[in-house]
TORMIMI-163066 format. One line per 5 residues: number of its first residue (from 1); for each residue x, y, z of N, C-alpha, C, O, CB. Coordinates in steps of 0.02 Angstrom, whole numbers. Glycine has a CB too. Layout:
REM residues N
NUM = X,Y,Z,X,Y,Z,X,Y,Z,X,Y,Z,X,Y,Z ~ ... $
***
This chain:
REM residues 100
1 = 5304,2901,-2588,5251,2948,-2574,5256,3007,-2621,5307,3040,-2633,5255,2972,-2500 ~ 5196,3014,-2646,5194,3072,-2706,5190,3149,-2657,5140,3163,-2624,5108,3059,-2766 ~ 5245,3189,-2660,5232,3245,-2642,5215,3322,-2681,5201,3373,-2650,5276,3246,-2609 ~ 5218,3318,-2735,5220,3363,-2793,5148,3393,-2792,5098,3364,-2814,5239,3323,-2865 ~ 5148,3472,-2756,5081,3509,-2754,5047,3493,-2820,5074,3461,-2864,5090,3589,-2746 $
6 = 4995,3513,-2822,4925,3503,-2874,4948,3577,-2904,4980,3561,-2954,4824,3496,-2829 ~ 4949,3629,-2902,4942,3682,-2919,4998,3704,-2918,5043,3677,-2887,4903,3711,-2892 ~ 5009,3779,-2967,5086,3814,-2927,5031,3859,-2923,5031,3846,-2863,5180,3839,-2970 ~ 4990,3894,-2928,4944,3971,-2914,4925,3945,-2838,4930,3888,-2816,4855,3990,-2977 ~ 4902,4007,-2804,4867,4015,-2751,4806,4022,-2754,4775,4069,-2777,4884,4055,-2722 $
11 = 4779,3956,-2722,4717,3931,-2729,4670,3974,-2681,4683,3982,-2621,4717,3854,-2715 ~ 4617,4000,-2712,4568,4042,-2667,4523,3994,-2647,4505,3950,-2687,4529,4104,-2701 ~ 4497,3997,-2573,4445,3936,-2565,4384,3968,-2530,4391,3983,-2470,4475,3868,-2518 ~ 4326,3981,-2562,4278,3989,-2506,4220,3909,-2516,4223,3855,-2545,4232,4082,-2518 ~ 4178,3943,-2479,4118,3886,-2472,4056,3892,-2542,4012,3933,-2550,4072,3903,-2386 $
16 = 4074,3837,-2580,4038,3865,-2628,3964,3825,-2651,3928,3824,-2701,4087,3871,-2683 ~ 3964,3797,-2586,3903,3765,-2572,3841,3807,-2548,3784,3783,-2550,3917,3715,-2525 ~ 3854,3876,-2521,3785,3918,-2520,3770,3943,-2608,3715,3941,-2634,3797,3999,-2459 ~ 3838,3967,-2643,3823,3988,-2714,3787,3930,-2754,3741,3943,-2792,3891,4010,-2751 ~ 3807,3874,-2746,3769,3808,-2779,3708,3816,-2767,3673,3828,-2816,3787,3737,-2754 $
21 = 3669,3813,-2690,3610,3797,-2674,3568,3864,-2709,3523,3866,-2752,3605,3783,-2592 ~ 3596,3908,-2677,3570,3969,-2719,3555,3965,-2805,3505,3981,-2837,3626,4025,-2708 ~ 3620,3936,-2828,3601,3917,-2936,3544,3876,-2920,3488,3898,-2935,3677,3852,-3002 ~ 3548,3820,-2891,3480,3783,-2908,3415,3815,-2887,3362,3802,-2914,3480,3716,-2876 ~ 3421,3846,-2848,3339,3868,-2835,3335,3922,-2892,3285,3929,-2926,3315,3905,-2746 $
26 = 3396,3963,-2900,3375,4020,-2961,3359,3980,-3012,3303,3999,-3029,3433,4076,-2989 ~ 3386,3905,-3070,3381,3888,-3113,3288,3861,-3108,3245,3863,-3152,3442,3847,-3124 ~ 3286,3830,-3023,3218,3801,-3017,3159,3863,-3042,3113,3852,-3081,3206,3774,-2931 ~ 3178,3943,-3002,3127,3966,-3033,3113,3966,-3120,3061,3950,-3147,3128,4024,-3007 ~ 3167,3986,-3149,3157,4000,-3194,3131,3948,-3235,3083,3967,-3269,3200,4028,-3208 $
31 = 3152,3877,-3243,3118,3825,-3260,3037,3821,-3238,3008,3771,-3258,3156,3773,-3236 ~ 3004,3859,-3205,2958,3836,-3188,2900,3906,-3199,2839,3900,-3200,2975,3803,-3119 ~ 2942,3974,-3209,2930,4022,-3258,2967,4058,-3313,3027,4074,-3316,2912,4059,-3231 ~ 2903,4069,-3365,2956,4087,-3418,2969,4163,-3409,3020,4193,-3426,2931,4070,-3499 ~ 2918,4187,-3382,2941,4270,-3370,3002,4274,-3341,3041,4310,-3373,2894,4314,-3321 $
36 = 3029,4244,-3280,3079,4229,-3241,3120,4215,-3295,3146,4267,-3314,3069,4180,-3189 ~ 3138,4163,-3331,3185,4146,-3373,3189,4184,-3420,3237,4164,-3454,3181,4093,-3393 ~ 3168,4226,-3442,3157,4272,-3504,3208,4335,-3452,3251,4364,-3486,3050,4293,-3532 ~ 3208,4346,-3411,3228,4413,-3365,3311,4375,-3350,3364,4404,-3364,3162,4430,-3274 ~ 3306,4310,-3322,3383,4294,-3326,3424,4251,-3367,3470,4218,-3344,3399,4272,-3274 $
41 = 3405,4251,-3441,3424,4255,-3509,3453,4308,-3533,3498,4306,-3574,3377,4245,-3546 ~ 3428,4368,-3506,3442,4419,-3538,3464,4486,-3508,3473,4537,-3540,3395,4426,-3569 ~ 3476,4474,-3418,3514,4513,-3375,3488,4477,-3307,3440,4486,-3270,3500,4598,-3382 ~ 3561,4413,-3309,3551,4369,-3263,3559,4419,-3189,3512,4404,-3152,3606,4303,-3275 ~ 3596,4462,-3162,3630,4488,-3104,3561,4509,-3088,3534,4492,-3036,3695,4543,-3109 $
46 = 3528,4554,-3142,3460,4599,-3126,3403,4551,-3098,3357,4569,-3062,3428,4639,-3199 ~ 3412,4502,-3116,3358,4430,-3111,3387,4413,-3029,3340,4410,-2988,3381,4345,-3189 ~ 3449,4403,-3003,3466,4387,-2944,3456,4428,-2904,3437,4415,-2847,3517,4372,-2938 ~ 3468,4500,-2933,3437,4568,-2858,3370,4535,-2855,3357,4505,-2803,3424,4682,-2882 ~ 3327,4536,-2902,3274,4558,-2891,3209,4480,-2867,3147,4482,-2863,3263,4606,-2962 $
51 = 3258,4422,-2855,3225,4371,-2833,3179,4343,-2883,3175,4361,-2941,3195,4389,-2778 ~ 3126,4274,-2842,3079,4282,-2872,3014,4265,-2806,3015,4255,-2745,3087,4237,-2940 ~ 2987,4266,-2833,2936,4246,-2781,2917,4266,-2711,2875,4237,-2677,2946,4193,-2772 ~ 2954,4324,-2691,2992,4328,-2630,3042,4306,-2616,3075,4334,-2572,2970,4313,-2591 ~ 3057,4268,-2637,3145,4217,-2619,3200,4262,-2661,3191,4285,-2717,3150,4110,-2666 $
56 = 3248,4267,-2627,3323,4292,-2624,3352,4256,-2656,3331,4199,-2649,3359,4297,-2565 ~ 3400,4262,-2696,3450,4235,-2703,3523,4261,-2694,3557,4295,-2731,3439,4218,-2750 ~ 3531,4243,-2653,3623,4250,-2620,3675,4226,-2641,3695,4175,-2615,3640,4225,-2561 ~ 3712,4256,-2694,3769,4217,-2724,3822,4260,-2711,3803,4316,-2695,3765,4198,-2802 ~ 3889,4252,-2713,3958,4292,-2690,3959,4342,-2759,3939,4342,-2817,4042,4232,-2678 $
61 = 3988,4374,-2720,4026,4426,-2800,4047,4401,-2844,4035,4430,-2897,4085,4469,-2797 ~ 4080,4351,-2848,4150,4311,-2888,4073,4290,-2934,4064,4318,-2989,4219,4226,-2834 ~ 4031,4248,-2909,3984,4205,-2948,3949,4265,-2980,3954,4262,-3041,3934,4149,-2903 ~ 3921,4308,-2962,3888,4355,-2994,3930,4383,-3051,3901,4388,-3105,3868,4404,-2947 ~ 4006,4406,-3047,4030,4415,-3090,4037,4378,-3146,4039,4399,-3204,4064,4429,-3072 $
66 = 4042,4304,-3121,4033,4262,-3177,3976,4245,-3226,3978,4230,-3285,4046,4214,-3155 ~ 3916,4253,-3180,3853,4253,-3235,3825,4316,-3262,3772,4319,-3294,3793,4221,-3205 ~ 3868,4373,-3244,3860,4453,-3263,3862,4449,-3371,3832,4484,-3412,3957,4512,-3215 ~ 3898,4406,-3380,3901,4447,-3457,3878,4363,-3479,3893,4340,-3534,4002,4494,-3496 ~ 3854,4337,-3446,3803,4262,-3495,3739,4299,-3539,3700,4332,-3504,3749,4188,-3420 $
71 = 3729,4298,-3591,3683,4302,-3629,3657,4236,-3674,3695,4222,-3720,3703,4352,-3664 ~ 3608,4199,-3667,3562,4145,-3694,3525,4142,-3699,3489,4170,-3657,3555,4106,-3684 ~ 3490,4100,-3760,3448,4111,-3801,3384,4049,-3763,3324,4053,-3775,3482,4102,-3883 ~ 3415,3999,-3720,3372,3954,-3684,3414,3939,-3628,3476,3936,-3626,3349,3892,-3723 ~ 3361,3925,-3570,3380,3905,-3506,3446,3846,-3509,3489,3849,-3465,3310,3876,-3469 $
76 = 3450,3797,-3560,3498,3738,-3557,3563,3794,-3578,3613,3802,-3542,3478,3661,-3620 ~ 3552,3825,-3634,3607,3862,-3655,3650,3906,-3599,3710,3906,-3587,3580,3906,-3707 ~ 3591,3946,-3566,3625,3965,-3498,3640,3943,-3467,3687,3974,-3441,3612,3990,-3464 ~ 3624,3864,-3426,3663,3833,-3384,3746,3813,-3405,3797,3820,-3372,3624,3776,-3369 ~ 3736,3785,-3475,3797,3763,-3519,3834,3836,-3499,3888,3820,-3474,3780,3744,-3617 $
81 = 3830,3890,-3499,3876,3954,-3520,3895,3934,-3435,3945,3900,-3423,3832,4051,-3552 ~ 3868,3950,-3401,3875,3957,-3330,3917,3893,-3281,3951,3892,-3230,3799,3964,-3307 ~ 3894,3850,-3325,3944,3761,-3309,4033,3780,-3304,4081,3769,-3267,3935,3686,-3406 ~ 4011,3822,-3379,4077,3831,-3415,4109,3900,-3354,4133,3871,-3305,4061,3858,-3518 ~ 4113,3957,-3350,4118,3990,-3322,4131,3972,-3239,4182,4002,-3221,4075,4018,-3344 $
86 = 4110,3943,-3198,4121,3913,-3144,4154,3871,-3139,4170,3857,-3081,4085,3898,-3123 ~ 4182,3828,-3200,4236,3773,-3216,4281,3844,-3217,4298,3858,-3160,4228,3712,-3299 ~ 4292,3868,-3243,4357,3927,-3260,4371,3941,-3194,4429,3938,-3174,4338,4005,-3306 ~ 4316,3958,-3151,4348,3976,-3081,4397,3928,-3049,4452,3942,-3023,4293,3984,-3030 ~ 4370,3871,-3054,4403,3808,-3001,4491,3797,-3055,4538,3764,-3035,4328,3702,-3002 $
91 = 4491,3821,-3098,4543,3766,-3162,4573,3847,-3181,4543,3891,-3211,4482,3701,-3256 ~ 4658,3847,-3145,4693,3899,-3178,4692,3905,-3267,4709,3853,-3296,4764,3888,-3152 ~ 4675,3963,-3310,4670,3970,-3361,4726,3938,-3407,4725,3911,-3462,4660,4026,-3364 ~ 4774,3953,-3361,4855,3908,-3395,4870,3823,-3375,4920,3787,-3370,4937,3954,-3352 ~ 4812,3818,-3368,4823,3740,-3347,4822,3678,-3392,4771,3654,-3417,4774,3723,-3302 $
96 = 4896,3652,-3401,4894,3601,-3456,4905,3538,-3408,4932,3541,-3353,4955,3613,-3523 ~ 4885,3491,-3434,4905,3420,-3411,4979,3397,-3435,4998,3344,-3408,4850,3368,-3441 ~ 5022,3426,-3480,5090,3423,-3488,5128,3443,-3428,5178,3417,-3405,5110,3462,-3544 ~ 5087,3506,-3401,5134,3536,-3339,5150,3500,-3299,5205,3493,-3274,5112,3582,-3301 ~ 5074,3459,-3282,5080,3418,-3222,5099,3348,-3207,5100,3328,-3149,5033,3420,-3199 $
***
């Protein structure tokens, strides 16, 4: 029986299935306007206060911090930055596959 933890850091865990549902409806608006995408291209956090349509978007601090300094030039480019960035959350920065 393999007992050897996954990690040596202390793993933070929340539910990050409201921040998900929340990216997709923010990515849905903006795909579906360019004013919208033009506003969170270029000050994504300001784009999340301020909704669209009436609709909210509710994401944690941690996620907001993470899409706080994305700057892109197209909606794919921003998802790619933001893929990347939310991978960093889940995957300690010092994490080699030698370690483990």
């Amino acid at each position: 029986m393999y007992t050897k933890p996954l990690t040596r850091q202390a793993v933070v865990t929340s539910d990050h299935a409201d921040d998900l549902s929340a990216i997709r409806r923010l990515l849905t608006a903006a795909a579906i306007n360019s004013r919208y995408c033009m506003k969170l291209l270029h000050d994504p956090v300001q784009a999340v206060q301020d909704g669209f349509g009436g609709e909210q978007f509710h994401l944690s601090e941690m996620t907001l911090c993470l899409m706080a300094p994305i700057r892109a030039a197209s909606l794919p480019d921003f998802i790619h930055r933001l893929n990347e960035n939310l991978s960093y959350q889940l995957i300690p920065l010092d994490y080699t596959l030698a370690d483990h």
